[in-house]
TORDO-226672 format. One record per residue (C-alpha): residue number from 1; residue in three letters; x, y, z. Coordinates in nm, 4 decimals, m for minus. Layout:
N
  seq  type        c1        c2        c3
  NUM   ALA         X         Y         Z
...
// end
This chain:
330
  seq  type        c1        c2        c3
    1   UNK    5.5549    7.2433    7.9806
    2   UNK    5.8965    7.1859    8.1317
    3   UNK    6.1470    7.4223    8.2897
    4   UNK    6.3726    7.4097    7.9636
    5   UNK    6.0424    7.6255    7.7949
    6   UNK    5.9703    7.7968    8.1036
    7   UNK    6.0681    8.1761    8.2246
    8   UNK    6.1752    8.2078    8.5231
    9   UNK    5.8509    8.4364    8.6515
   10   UNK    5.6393    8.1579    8.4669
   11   UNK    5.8140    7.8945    8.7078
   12   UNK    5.7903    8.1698    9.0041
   13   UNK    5.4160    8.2545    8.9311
   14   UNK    5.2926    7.8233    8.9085
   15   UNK    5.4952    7.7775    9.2317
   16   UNK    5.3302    8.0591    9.4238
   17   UNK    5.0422    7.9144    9.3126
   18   UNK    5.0637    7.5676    9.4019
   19   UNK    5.2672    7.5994    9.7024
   20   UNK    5.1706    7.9858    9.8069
   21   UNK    5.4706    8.1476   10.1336
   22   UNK    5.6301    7.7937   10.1014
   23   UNK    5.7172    7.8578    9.7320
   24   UNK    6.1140    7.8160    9.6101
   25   UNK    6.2707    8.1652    9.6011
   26   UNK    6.4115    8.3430    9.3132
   27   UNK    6.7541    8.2092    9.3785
   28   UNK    6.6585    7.8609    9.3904
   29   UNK    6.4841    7.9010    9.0886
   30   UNK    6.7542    8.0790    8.9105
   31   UNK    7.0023    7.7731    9.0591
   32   UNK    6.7677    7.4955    8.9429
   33   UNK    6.7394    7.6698    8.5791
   34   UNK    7.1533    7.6730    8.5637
   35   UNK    7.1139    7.3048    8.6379
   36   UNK    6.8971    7.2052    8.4228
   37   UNK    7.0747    7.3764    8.1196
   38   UNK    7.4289    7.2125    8.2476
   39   UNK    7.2476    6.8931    8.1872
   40   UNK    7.1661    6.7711    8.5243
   41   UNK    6.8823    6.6096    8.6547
   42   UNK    6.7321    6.8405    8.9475
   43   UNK    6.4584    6.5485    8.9980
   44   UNK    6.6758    6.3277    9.1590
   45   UNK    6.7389    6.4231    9.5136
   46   UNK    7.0391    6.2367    9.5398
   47   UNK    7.1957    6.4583    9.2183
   48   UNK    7.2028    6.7641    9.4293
   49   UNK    7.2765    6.6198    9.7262
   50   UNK    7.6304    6.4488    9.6130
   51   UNK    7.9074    6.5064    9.7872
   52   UNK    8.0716    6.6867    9.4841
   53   UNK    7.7943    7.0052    9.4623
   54   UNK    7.7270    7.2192    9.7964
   55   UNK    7.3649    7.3266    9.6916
   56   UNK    7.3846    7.5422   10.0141
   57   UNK    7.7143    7.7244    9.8843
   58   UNK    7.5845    7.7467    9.5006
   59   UNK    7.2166    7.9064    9.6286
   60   UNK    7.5208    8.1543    9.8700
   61   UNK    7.6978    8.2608    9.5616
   62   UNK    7.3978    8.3010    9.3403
   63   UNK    7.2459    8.5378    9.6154
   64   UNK    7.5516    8.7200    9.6619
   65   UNK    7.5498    8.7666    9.2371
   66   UNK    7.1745    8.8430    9.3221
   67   UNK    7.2511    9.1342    9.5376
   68   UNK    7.6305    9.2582    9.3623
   69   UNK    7.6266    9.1452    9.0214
   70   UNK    7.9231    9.2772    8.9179
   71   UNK    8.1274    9.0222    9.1803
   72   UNK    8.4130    8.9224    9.1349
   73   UNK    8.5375    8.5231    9.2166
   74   UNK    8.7618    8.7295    9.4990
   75   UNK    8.4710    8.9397    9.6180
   76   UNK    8.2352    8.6728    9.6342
   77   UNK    8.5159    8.4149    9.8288
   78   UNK    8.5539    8.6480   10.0943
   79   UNK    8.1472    8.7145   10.1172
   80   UNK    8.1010    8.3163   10.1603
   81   UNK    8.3940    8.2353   10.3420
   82   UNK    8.5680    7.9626   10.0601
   83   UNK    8.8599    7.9056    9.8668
   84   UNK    8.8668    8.1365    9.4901
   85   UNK    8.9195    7.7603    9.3594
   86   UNK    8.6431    7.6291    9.5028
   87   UNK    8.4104    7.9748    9.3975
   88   UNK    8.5973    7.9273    9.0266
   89   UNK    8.4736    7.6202    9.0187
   90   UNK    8.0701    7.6334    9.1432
   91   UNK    8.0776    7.9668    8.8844
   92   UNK    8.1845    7.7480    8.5728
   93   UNK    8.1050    7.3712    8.6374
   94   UNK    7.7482    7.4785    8.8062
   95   UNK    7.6744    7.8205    8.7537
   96   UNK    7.7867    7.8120    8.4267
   97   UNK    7.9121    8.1510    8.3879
   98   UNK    8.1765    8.3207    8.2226
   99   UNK    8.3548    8.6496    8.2726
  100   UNK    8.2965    8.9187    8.0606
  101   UNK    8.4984    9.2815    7.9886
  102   UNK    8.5107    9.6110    7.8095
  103   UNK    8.7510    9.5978    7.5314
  104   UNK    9.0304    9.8504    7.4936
  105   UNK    9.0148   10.0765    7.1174
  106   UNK    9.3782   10.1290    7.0165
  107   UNK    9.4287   10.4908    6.9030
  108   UNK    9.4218   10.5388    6.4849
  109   UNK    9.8221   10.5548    6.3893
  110   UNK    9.9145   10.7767    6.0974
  111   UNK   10.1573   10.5989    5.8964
  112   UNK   10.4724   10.8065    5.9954
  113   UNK   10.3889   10.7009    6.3665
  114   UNK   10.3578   10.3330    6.2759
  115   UNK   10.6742   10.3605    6.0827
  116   UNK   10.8167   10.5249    6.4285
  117   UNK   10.6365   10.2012    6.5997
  118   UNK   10.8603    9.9075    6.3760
  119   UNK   11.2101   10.1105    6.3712
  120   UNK   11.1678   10.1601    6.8155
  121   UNK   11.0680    9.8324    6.7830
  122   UNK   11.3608    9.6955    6.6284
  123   UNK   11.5608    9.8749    6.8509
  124   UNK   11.3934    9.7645    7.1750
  125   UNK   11.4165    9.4281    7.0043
  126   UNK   11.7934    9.4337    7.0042
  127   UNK   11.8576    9.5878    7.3322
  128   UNK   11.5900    9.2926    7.4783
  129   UNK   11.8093    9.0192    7.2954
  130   UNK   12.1362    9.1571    7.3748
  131   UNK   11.9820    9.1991    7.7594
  132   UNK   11.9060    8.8205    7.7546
  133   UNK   12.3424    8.7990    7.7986
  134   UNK   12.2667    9.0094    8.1615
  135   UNK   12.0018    8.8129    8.2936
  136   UNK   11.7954    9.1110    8.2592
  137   UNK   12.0283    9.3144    8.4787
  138   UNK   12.0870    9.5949    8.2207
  139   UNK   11.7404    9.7330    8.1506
  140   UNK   11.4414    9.8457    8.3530
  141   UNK   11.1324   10.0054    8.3097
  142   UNK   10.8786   10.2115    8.4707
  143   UNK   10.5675   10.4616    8.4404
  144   UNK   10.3184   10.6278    8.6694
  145   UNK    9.9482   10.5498    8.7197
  146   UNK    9.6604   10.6748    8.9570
  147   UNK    9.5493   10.4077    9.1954
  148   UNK    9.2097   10.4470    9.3531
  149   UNK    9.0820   10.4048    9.7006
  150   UNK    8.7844   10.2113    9.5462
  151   UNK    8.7456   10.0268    9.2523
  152   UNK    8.4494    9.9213    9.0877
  153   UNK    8.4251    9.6172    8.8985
  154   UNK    8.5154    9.5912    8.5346
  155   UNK    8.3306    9.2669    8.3840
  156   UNK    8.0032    9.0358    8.5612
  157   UNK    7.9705    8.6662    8.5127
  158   UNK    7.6997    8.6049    8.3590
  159   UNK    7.5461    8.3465    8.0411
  160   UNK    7.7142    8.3339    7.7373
  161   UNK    7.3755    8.4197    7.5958
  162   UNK    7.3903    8.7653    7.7882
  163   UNK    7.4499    9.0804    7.6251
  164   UNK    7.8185    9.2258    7.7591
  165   UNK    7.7108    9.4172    8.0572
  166   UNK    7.7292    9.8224    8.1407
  167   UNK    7.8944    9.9282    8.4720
  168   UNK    7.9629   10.2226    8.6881
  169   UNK    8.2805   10.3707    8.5659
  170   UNK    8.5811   10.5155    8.8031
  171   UNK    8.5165   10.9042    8.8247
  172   UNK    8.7753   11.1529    8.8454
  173   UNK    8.5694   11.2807    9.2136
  174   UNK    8.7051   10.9706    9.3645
  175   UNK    8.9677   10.9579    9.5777
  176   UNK    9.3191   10.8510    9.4379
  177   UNK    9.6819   10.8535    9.4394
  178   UNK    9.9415   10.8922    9.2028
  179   UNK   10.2057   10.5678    9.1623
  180   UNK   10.5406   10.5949    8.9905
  181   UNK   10.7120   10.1986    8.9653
  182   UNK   11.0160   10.1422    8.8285
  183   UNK   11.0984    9.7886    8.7801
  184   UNK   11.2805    9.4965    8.5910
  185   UNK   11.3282    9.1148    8.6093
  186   UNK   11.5540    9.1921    8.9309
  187   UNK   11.2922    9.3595    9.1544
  188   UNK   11.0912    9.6862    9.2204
  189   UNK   11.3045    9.9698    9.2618
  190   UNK   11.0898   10.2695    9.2998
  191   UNK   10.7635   10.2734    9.4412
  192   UNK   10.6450   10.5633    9.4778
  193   UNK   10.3601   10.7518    9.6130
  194   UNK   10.3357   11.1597    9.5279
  195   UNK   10.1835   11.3515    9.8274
  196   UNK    9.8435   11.4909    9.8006
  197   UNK    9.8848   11.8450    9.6518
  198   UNK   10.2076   11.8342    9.5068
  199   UNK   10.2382   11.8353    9.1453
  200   UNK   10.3949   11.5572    8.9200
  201   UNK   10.6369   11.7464    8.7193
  202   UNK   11.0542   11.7685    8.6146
  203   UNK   11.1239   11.8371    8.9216
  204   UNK   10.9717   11.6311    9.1440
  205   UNK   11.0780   11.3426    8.8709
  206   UNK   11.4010   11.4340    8.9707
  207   UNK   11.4150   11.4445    9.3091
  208   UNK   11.2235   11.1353    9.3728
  209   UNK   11.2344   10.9374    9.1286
  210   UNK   11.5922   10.9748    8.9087
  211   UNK   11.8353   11.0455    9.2134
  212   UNK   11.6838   10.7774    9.4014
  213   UNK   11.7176   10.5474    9.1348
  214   UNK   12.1143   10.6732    9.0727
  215   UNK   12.1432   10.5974    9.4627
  216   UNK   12.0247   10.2088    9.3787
  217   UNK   12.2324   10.1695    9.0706
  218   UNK   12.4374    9.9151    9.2337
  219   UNK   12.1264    9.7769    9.3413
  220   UNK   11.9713    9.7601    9.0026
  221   UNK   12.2981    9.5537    8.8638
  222   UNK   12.5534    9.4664    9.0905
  223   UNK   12.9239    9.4988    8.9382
  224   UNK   12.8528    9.6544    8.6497
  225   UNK   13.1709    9.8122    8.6034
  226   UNK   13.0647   10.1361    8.4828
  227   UNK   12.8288   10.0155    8.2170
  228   UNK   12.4971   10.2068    8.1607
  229   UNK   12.1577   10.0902    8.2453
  230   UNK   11.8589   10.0572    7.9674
  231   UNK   11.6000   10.3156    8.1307
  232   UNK   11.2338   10.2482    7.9664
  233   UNK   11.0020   10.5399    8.0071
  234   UNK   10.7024   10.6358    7.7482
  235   UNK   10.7065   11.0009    7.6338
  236   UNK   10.4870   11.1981    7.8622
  237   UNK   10.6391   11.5685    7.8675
  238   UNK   10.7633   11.4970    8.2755
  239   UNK   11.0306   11.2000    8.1170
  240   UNK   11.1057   11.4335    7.7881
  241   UNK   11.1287   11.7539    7.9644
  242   UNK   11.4639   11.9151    7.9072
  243   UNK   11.5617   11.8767    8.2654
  244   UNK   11.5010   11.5348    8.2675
  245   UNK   11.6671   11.4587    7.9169
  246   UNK   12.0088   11.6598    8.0610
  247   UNK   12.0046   11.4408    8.3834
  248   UNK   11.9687   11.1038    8.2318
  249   UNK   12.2776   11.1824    8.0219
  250   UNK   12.4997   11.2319    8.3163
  251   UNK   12.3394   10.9914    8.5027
  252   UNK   12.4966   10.5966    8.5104
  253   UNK   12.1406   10.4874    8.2678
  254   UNK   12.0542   10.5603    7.9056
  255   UNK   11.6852   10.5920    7.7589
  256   UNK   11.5666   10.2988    7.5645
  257   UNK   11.3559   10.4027    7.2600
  258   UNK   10.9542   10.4095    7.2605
  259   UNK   10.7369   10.5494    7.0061
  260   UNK   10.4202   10.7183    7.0141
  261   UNK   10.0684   10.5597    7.1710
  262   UNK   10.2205   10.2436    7.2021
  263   UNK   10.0671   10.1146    7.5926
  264   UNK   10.0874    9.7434    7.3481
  265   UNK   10.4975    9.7402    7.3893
  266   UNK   10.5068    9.9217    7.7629
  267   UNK   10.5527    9.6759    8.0098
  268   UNK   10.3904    9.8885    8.2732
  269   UNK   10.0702    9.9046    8.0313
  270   UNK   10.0303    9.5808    7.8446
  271   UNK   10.1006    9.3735    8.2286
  272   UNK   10.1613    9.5584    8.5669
  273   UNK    9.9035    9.8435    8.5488
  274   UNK    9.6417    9.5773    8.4617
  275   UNK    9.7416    9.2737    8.6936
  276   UNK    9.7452    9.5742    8.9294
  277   UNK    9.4329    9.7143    8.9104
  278   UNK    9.2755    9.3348    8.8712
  279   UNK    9.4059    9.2321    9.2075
  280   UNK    9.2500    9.5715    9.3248
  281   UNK    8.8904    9.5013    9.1905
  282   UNK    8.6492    9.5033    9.4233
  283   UNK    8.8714    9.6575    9.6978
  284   UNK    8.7490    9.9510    9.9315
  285   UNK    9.0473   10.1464   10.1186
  286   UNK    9.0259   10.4006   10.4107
  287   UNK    9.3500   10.5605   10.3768
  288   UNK    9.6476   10.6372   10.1344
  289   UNK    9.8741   10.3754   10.3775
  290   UNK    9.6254   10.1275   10.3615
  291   UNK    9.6584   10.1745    9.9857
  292   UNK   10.0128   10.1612    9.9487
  293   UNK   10.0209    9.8497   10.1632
  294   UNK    9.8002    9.7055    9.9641
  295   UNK   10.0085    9.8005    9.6518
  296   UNK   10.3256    9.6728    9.7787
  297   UNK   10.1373    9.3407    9.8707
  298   UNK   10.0703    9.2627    9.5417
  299   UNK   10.4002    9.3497    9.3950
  300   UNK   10.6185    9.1557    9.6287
  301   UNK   10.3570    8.8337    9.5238
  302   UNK   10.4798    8.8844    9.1609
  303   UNK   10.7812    8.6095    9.1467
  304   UNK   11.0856    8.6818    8.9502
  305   UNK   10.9557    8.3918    8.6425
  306   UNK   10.7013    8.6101    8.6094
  307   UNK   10.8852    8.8981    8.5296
  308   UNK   11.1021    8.7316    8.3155
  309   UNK   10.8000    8.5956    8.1377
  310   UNK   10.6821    8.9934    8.0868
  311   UNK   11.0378    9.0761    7.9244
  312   UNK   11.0255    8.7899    7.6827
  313   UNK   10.6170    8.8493    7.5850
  314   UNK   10.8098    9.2557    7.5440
  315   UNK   11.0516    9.1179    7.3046
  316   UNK   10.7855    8.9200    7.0903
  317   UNK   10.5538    9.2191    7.0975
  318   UNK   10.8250    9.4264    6.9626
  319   UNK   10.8661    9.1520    6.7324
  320   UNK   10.5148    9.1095    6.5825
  321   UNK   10.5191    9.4978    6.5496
  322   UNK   10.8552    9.5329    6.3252
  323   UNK   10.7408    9.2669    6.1087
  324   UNK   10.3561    9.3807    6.0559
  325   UNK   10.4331    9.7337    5.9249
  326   UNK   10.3860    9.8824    6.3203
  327   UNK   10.0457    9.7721    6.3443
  328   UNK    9.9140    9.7286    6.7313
  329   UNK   10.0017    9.4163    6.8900
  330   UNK    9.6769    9.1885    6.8552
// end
């Protein structure tokens, strides 16, 4: 019988057996199996002991996946003290793992809402192109999104035998704090944080959000000679409110079209939420500052390319959707 046939309590139970307290542990055995299946041979010492493959660091991470399966590489690289390359690295080359994650169910689209989708489309199309002339300058977007003082983890490496795993999901009892970013190739312009107990409505839009972003129009794009700014919102009832609506249209920006459930062609949704929340995984904060410092850490580490990049992967979304009938960006 070899260890390619074996379970790992079948190992376990012959090597308590033979070799009783002094036995391998359950993370050694795991370690070895992972081997093993990678194609190595764990019967030459000399294999594991090459300079290339820190058995002692492998057996830390597998304990640490042991204990906190739901790990992520950052998690686990601050548990054992090493590089995320170097934990990336022992995960796939050694561990053989891969990341898995939920999958996101678009909502059903009538067809009058997916014709909505491909003529907004078009029209965010042309305002991207003709934006392209600007550098980018003329059109920004922005949404709101609750942050969380904890977040649990989304996806486990694990086998790509393994059945997707189930995790704890973020309940609404947990502590959290609303964010409102407004941004563009050019920078973040807004970040904003709404106080604990006040409500997120026109008016507080208004006073913190729009006339701060009127006071940074020359911010937004330097000399631009009286010429109105793209403003991309989605259609929650706080951005279409009346109030709202009547302030944009004396303000120096314009509202760029969006249609209905469509998080595929919303910068905000389809990258920053996400990247976000990603960078967040895994993190535990004690406060709202240490929150928003936290935030604003990982905003200021997005480079301007990157933005850029966003905008462009915007206009192709908008793209496939206007020439696929306003089906949801795959």
């Amino acid at each position: 019988m070899t260890i390619n046939h074996c379970t790992k309590d079948e190992i376990q139970e012959t090597l308590n057996r033979k070799f009783g307290e002094e036995a391998m542990k359950s993370s050694t055995i795991y370690q070895k199996m992972r081997l093993v299946r990678c194609g190595q041979d764990i019967t030459s010492k000399r294999e594991y002991l090459s300079e290339k493959v820190d058995m002692q660091l492998a057996i830390a991470i597998q304990q640490v996946l042991e204990e906190f399966p739901f790990s992520s590489v950052r998690s686990i690289a601050r548990d054992v003290h090493e590089p995320s390359s170097t934990i990336h690295r022992y995960l796939v080359e050694i561990l053989h793992l891969k990341y898995r994650v939920s999958r996101w169910l678009p909502h059903i689209l009538s067809d009058s809402q997916m014709k909505q989708r491909v003529e907004d489309s078009n029209a965010l199309f042309d305002i991207l192109e003709k934006s392209k002339h600007t550098s980018y300058r003329n059109l920004i977007t922005g949404d709101q999104t609750w942050l969380l003082y904890q977040y649990h983890p989304k996806g486990k490496l694990c086998l790509e035998s393994e059945e997707r795993p189930e995790f704890e999901d973020d309940h609404i009892s947990h502590q959290k704090v609303m964010i409102t970013i407004i941004w563009g190739v050019w920078g973040f312009f807004i970040i904003d944080e709404l106080p604990q107990g006040v409500s997120y409505n026109s008016s507080y839009f208004k006073q913190n959000i729009l006339d701060v972003l009127i006071s940074k129009k020359c911010q937004v794009w330097p000399n631009s000679e009286g010429k109105k700014i793209w403003l991309h919102l989605d259609n929650c009832k706080v951005h279409n409110s009346q109030l709202i609506t009547s302030e944009i249209s004396k303000s120096p920006f314009k509202r760029a079209p969006h249609p209905p459930y469509s998080p595929d062609i919303a910068p905000s949704d389809f990258y920053l939420f996400g990247y976000i929340k990603r960078k967040l995984e895994g993190a535990i904060f004690n406060s709202r500052e240490e929150l928003f410092e936290g935030l604003v850490e990982i905003l200021y580490g997005i480079s301007r390319d990157e933005r850029i990049a966003v905008f462009r992967e915007w206009q192709n979304r908008c793209n496939f959707i206007r020439n696929n009938n306003g089906i949801y960006f795959k």
